[in-house]
BALOBA-1460 file (C-alpha; in Angstrom, 3 decimals):
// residues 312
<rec num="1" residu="x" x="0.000" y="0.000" z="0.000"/>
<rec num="2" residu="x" x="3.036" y="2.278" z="0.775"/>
<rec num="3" residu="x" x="4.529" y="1.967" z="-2.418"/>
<rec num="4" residu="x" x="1.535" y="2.193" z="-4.013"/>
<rec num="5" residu="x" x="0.662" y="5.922" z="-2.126"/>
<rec num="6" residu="x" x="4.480" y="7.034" z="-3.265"/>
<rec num="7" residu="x" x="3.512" y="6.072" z="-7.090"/>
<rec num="8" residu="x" x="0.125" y="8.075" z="-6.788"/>
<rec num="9" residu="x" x="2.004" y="11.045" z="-5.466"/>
<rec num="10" residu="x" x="4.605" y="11.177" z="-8.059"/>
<rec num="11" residu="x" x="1.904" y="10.699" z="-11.301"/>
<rec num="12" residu="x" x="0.095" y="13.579" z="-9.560"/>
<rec num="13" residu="x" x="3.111" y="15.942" z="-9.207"/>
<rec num="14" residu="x" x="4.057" y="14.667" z="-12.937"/>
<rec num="15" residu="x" x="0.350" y="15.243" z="-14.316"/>
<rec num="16" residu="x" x="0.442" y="18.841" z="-12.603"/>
<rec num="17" residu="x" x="3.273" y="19.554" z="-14.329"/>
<rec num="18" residu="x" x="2.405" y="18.645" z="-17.691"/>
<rec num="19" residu="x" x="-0.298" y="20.738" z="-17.103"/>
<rec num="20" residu="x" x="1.588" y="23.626" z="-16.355"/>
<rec num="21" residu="x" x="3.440" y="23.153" z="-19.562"/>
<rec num="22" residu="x" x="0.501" y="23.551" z="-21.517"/>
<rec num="23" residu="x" x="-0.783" y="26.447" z="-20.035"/>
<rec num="24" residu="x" x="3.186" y="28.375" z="-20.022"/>
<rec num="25" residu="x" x="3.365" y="31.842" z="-20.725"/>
<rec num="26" residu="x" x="6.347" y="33.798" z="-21.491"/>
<rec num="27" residu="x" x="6.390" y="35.026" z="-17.727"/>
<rec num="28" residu="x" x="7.331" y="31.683" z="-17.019"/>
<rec num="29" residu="x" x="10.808" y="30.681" z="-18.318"/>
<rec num="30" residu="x" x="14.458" y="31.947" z="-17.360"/>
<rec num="31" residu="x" x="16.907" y="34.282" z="-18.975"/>
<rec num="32" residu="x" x="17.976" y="33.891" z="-22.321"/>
<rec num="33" residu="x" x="21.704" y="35.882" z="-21.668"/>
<rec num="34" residu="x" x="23.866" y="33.786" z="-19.135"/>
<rec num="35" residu="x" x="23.646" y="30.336" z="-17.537"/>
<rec num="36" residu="x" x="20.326" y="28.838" z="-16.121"/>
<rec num="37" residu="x" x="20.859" y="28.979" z="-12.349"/>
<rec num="38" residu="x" x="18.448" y="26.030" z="-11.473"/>
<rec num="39" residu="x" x="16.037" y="24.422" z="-14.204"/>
<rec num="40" residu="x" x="12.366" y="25.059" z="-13.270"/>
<rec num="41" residu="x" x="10.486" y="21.579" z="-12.160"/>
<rec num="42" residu="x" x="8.088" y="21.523" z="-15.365"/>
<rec num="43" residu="x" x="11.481" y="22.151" z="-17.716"/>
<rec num="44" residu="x" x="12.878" y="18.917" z="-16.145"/>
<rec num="45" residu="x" x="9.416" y="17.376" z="-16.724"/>
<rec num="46" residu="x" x="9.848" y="18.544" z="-20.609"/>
<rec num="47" residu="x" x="13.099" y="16.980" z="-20.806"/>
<rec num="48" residu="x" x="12.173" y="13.912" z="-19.134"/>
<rec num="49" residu="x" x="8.920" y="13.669" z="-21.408"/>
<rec num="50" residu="x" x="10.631" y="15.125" z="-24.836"/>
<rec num="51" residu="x" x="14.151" y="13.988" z="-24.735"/>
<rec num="52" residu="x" x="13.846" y="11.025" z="-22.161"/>
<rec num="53" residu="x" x="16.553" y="12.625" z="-20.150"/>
<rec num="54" residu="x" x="16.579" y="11.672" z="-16.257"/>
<rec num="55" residu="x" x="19.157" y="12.229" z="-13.631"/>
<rec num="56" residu="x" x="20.412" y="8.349" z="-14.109"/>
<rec num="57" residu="x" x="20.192" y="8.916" z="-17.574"/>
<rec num="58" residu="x" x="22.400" y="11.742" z="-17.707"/>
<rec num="59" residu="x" x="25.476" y="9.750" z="-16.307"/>
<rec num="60" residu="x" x="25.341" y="6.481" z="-18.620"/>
<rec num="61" residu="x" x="24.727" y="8.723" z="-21.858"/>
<rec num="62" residu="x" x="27.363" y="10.648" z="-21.355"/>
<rec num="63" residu="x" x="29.436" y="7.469" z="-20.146"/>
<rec num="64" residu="x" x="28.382" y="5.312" z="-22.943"/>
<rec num="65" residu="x" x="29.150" y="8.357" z="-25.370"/>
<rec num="66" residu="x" x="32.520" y="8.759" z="-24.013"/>
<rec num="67" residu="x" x="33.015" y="5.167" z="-24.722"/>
<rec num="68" residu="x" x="31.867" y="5.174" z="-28.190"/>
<rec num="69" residu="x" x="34.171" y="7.976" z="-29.204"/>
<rec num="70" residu="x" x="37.235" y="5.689" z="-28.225"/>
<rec num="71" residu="x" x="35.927" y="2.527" z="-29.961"/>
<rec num="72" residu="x" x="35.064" y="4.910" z="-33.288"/>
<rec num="73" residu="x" x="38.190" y="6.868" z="-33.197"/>
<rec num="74" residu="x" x="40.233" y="3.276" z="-33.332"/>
<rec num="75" residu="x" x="38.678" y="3.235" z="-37.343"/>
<rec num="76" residu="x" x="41.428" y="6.100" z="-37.767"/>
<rec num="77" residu="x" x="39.243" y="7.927" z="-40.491"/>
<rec num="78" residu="x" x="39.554" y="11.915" z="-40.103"/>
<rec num="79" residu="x" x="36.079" y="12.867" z="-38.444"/>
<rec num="80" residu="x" x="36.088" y="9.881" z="-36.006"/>
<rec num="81" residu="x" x="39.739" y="11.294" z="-34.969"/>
<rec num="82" residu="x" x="38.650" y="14.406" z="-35.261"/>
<rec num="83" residu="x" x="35.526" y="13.916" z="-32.538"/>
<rec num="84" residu="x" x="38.012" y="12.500" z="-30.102"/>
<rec num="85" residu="x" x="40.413" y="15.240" z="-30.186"/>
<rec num="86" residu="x" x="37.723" y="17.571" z="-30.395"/>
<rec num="87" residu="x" x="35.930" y="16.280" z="-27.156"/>
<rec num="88" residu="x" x="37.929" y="13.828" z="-25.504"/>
<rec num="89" residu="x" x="39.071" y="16.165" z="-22.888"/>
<rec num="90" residu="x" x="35.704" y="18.352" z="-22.710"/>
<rec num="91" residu="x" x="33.158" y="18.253" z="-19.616"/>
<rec num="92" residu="x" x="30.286" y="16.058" z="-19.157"/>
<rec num="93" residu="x" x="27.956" y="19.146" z="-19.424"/>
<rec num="94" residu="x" x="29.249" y="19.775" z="-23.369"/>
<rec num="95" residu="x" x="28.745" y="15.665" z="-24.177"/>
<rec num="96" residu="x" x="25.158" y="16.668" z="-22.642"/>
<rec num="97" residu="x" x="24.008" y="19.167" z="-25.244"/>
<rec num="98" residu="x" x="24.938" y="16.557" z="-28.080"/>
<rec num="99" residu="x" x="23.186" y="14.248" z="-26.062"/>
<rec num="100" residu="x" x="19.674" y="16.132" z="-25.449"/>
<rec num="101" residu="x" x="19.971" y="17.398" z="-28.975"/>
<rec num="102" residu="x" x="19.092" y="13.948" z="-30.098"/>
<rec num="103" residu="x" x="16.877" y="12.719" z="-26.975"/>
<rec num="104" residu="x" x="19.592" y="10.645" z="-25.404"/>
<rec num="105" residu="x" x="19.994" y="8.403" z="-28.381"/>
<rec num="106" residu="x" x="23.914" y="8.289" z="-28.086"/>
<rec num="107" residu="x" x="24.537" y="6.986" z="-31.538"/>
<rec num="108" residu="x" x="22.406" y="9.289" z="-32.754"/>
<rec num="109" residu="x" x="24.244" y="11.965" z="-30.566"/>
<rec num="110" residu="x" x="27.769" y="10.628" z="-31.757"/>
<rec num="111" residu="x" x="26.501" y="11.220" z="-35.525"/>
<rec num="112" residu="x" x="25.810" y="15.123" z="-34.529"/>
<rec num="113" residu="x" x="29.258" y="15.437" z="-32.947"/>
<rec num="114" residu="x" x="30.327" y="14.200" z="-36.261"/>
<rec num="115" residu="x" x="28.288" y="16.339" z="-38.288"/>
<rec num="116" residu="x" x="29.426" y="19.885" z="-35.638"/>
<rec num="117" residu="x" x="33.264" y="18.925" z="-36.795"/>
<rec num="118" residu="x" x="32.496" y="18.714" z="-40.281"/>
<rec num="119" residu="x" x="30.819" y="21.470" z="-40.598"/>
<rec num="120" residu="x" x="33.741" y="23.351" z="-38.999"/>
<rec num="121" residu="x" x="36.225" y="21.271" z="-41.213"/>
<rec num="122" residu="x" x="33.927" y="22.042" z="-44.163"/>
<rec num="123" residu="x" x="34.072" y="26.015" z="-43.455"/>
<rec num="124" residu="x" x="36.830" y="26.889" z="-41.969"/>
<rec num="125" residu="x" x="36.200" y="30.877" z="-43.121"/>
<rec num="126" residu="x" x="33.249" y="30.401" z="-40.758"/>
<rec num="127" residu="x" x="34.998" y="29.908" z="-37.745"/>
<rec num="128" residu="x" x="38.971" y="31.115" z="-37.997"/>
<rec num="129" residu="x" x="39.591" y="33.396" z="-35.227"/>
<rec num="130" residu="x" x="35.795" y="33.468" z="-34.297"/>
<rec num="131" residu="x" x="35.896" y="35.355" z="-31.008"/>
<rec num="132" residu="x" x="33.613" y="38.180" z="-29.516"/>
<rec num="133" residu="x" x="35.307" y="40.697" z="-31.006"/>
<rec num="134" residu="x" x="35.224" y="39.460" z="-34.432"/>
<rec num="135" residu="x" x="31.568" y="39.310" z="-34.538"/>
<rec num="136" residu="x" x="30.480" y="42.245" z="-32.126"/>
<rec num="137" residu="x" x="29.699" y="44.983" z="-35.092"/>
<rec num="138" residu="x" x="27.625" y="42.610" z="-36.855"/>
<rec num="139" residu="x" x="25.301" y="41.633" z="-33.377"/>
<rec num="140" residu="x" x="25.511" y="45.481" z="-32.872"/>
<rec num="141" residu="x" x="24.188" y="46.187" z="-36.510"/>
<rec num="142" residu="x" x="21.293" y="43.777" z="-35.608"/>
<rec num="143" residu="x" x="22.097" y="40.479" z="-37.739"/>
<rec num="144" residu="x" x="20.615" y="38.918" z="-36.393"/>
<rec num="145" residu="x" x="18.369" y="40.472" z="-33.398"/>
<rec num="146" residu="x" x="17.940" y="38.141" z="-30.166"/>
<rec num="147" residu="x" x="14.398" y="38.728" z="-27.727"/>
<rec num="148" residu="x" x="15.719" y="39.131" z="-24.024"/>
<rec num="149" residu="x" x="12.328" y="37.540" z="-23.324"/>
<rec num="150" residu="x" x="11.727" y="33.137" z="-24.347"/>
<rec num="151" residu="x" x="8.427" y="32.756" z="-25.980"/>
<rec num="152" residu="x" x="5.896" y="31.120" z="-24.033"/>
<rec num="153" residu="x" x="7.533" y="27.503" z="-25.057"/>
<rec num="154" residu="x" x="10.758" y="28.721" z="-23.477"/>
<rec num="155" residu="x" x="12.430" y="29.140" z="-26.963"/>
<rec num="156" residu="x" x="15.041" y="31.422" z="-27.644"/>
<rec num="157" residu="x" x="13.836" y="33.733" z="-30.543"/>
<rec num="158" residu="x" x="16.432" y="35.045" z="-32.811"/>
<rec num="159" residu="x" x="15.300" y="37.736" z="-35.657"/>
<rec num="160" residu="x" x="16.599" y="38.544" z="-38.927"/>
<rec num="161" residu="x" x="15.173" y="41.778" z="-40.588"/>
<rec num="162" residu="x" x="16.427" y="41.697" z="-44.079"/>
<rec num="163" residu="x" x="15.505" y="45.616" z="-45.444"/>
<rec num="164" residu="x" x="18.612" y="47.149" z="-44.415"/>
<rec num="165" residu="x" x="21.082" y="44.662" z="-44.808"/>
<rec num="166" residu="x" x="23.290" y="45.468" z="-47.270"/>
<rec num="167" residu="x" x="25.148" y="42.273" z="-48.626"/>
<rec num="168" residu="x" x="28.138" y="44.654" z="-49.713"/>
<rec num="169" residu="x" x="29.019" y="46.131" z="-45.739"/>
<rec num="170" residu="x" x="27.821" y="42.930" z="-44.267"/>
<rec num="171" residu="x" x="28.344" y="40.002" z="-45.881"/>
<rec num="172" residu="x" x="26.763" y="36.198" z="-46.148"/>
<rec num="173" residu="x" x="29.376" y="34.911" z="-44.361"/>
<rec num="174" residu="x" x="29.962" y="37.456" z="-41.562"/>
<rec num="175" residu="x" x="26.012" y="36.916" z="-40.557"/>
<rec num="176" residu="x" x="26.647" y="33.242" z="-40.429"/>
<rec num="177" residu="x" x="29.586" y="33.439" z="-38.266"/>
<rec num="178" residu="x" x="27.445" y="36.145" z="-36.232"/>
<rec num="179" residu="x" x="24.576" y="33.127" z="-36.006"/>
<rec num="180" residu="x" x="27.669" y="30.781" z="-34.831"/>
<rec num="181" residu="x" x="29.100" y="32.551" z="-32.510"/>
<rec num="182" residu="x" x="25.218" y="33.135" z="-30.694"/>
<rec num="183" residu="x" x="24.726" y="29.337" z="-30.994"/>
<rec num="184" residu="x" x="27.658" y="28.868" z="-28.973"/>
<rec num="185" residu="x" x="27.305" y="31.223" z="-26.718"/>
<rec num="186" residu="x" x="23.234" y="30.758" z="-25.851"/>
<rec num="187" residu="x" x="23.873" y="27.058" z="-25.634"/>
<rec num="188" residu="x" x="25.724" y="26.988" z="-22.277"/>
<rec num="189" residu="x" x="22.258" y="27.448" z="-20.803"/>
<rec num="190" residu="x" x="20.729" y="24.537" z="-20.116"/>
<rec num="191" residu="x" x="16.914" y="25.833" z="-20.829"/>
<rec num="192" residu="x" x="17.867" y="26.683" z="-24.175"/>
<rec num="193" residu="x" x="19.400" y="22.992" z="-24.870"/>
<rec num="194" residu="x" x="16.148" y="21.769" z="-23.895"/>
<rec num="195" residu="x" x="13.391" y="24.120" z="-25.131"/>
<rec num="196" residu="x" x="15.884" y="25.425" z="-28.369"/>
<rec num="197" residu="x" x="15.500" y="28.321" z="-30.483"/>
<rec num="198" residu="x" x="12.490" y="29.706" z="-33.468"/>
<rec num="199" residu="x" x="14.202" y="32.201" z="-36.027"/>
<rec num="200" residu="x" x="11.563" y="34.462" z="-37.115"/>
<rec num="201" residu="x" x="12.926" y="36.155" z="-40.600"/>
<rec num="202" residu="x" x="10.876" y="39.684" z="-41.587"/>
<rec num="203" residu="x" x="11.650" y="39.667" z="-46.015"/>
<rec num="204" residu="x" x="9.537" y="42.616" z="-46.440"/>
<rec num="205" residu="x" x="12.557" y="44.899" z="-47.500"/>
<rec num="206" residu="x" x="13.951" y="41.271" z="-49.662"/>
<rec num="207" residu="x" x="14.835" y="42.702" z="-53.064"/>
<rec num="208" residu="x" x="16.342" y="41.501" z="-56.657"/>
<rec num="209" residu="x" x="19.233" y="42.516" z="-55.451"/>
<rec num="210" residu="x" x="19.436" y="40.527" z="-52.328"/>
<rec num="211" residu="x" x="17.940" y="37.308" z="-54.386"/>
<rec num="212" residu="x" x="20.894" y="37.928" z="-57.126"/>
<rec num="213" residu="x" x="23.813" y="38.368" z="-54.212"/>
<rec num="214" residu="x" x="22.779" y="35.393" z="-52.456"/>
<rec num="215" residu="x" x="24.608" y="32.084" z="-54.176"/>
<rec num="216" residu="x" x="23.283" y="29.082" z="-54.037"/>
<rec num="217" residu="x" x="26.404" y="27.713" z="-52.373"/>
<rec num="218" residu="x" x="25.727" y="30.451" z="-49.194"/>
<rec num="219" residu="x" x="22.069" y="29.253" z="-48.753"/>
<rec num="220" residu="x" x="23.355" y="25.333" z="-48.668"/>
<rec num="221" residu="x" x="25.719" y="26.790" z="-46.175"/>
<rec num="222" residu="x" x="22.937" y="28.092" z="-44.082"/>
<rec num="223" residu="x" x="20.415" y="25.700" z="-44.396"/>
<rec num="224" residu="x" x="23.442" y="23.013" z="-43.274"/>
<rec num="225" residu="x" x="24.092" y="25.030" z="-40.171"/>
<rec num="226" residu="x" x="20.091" y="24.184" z="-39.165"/>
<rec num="227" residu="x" x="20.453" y="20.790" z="-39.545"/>
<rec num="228" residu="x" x="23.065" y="18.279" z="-37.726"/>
<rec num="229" residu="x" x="25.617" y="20.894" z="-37.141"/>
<rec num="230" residu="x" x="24.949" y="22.288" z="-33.913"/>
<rec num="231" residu="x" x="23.744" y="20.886" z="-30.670"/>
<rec num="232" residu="x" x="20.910" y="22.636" z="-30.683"/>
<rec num="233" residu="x" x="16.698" y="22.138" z="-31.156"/>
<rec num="234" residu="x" x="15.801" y="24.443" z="-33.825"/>
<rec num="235" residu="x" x="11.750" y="23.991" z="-33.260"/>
<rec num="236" residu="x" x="10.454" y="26.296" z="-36.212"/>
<rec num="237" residu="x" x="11.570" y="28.701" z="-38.720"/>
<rec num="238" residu="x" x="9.014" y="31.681" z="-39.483"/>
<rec num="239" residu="x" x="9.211" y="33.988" z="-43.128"/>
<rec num="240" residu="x" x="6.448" y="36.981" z="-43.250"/>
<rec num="241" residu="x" x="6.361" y="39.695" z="-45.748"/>
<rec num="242" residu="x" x="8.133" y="37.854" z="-48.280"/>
<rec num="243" residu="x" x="7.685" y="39.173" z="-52.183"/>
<rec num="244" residu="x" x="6.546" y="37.349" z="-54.478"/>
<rec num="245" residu="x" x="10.271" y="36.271" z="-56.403"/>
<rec num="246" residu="x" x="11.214" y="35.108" z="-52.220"/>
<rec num="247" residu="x" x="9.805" y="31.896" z="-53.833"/>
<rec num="248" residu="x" x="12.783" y="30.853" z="-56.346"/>
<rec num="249" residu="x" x="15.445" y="31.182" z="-52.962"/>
<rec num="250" residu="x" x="13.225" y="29.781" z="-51.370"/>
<rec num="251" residu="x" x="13.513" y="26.710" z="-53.524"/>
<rec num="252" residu="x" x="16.719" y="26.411" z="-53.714"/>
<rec num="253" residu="x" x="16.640" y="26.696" z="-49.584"/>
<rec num="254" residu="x" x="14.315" y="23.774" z="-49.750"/>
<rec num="255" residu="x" x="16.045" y="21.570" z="-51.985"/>
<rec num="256" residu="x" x="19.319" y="21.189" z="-48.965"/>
<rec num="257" residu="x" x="16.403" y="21.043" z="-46.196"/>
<rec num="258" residu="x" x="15.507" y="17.230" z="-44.780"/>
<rec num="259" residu="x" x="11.343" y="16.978" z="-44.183"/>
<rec num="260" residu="x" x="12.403" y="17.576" z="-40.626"/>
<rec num="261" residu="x" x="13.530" y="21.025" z="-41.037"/>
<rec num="262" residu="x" x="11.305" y="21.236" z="-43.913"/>
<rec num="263" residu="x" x="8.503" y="20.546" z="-41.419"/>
<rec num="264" residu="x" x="9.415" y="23.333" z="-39.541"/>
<rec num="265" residu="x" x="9.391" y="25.986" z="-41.676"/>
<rec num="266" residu="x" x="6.085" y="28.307" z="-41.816"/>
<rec num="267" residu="x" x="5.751" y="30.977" z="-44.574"/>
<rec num="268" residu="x" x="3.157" y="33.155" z="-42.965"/>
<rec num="269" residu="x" x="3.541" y="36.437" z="-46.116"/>
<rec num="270" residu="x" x="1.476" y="39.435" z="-44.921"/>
<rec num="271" residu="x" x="-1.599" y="36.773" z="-43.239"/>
<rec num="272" residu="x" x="-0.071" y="36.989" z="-39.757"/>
<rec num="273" residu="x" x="-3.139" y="34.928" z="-37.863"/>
<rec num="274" residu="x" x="-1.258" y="31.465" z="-37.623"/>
<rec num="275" residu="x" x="1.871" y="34.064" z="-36.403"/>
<rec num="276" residu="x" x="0.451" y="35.633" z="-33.996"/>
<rec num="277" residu="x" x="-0.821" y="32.509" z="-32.399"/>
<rec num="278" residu="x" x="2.741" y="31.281" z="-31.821"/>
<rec num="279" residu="x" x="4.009" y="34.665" z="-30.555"/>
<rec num="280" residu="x" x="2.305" y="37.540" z="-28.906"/>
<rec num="281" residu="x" x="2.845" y="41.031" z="-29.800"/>
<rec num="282" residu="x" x="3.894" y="42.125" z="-26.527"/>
<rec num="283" residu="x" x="6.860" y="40.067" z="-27.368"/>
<rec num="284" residu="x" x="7.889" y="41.354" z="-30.836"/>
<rec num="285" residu="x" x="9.245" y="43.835" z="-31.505"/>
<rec num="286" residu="x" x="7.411" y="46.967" z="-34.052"/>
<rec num="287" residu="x" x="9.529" y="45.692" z="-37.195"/>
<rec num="288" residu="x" x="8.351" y="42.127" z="-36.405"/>
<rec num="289" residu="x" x="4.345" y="43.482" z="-36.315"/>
<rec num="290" residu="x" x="4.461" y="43.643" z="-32.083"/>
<rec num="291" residu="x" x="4.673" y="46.460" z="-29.787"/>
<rec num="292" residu="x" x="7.323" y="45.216" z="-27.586"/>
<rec num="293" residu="x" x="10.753" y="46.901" z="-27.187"/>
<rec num="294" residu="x" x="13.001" y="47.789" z="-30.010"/>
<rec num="295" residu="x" x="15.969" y="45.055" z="-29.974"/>
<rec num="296" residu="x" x="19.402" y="47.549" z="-29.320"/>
<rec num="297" residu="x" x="22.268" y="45.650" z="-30.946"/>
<rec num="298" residu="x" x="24.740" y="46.981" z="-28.460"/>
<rec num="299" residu="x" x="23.421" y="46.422" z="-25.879"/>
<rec num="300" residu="x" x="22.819" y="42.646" z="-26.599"/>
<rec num="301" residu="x" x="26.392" y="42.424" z="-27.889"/>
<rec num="302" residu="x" x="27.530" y="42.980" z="-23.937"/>
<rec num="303" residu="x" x="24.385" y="40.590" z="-22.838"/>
<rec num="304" residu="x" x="26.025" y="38.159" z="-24.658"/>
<rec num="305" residu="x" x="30.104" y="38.510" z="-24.932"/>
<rec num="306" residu="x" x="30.440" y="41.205" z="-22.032"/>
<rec num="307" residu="x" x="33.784" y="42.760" z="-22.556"/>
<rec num="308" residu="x" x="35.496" y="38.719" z="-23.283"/>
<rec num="309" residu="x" x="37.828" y="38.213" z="-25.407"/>
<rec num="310" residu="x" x="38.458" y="34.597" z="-26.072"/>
<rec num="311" residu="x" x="38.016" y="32.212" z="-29.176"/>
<rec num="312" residu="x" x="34.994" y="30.215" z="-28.720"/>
């Protein structure tokens, strides 16, 4: 009967919180700059209900991942080699995001490590001397934008606004690094590795001269960067105000995208009702169609790198 009682108690404290998670708000989630100081009980329900992850969990993933890295990197082929050197040495709580990135599968997990390293080996002009510094005046310029506030899933939301970007001052490449460099950085906090990031991209201002200066090469580049190349839950990808010729990049995005990603992707155009379903204008900002504060660039260029210094 005692054990029995115990079980009934920890359903009901589960079913509460499952209800909590459908009724979040964006009142109800941590800090998007900085580490998570404590997860909050219904986030550790999320991961325990979305990714599988428990506390026992936790220790043989990582364990068993550890262990696979050694028996792979015996094959001597560059990217198993290149996994071990990469994270041989690192902390459990890095092996972790690879881990919760693929819902403690390990192999699964294992196969993302692979795909993070080739990606770097891949483009190297993404990532030589990526540091703070080298990325600060294009966070300050606003490419892309990140909301100090999670939405009410507890997502990071990252913006891109494309009427005043100017391919010429800023280029492909430089946003991309930008986007890398905010991966990196937002992913040491454990609420983001489990409720991830929706990009919300305004192409109002898109013209033939942005569709004609983007190569097709730059959008495989991107579209690889969303999919098994970071540790990190990319949950949807939101286009409004797009022109009519947005369609023929958009194709050739599509064509690099798996159905996953694919899945994810919502092209709303100037009929905002499904959009403002997923995101309250409180939250958005006036160039994203909300009335919430302007995003400064500056000022989440110091949220995010502070006055540091260091190669990430």
């Amino acid at each position: 009967m005692a054990s029995t009682g115990t079980f009934r108690m920890v359903s009901e404290d589960e079913q509460a919180l499952r209800s909590k998670l459908e009724h979040l708000t964006v009142k109800d989630h941590g800090r998007v700059f900085g580490p998570c100081q404590k997860l909050l009980d219904y986030t550790v329900q999320k991961a325990k209900d979305e990714l599988n992850e428990t506390a026992e969990k936790r220790v043989s993933a990582v364990k068993e991942l550890r262990s696979l890295m050694c028996e792979k990197a015996e094959n001597i082929d560059d990217l198993s080699m290149g996994v071990k050197e990469k994270f041989g040495d690192k902390p459990d709580s890095l092996l972790l995001r690879f881990i919760r990135a693929r819902k403690f599968d390990v192999a699964r997990a294992y196969e993302l490590m692979k795909g993070y390293v080739r990606f770097r080996r891949d483009h190297p002009e993404l990532f030589e001397n990526l540091n703070p510094e080298a990325v600060r005046s294009t966070i300050e310029a606003g490419y892309p934008q990140i909301l100090s506030t999670r939405d009410k899933n507890g997502c990071v939301v990252l913006l891109f606004n494309i009427e005043n970007w100017d391919l010429e001052e800023v280029t492909f490449d430089e946003t991309l690094r930008a986007y890398c460099a905010i991966l990196e950085k937002l992913l040491e906090n454990e609420e983001t590795q489990i409720n991830g990031f929706v990009l919300i991209e305004n192409f109002k201002g898109f013209t033939m001269q942005h569709a004609a200066g983007i190569k097709h090469t730059e959008l495989k580049k991107m579209v690889d960067m969303l999919q098994d190349s970071f540790p990190a839950r990319f949950k949807a990808v939101h286009v409004i105000h797009q022109p009519w010729y947005f369609t023929t990049t958009y194709n050739v995005a599509k064509s690099f995208m798996k159905s996953k990603l694919l899945e994810r992707v919502f092209i709303h155009g100037d009929n905002l009702d499904a959009y403002f379903r997923d995101f309250s204008a409180e939250l958005l900002p006036p160039d994203f169609n909300g009335f919430g504060p302007e995003c400064n660039g500056k000022e989440t260029a110091v949220k995010l790198f502070g006055s540091e210094d260091t190669a990430l």
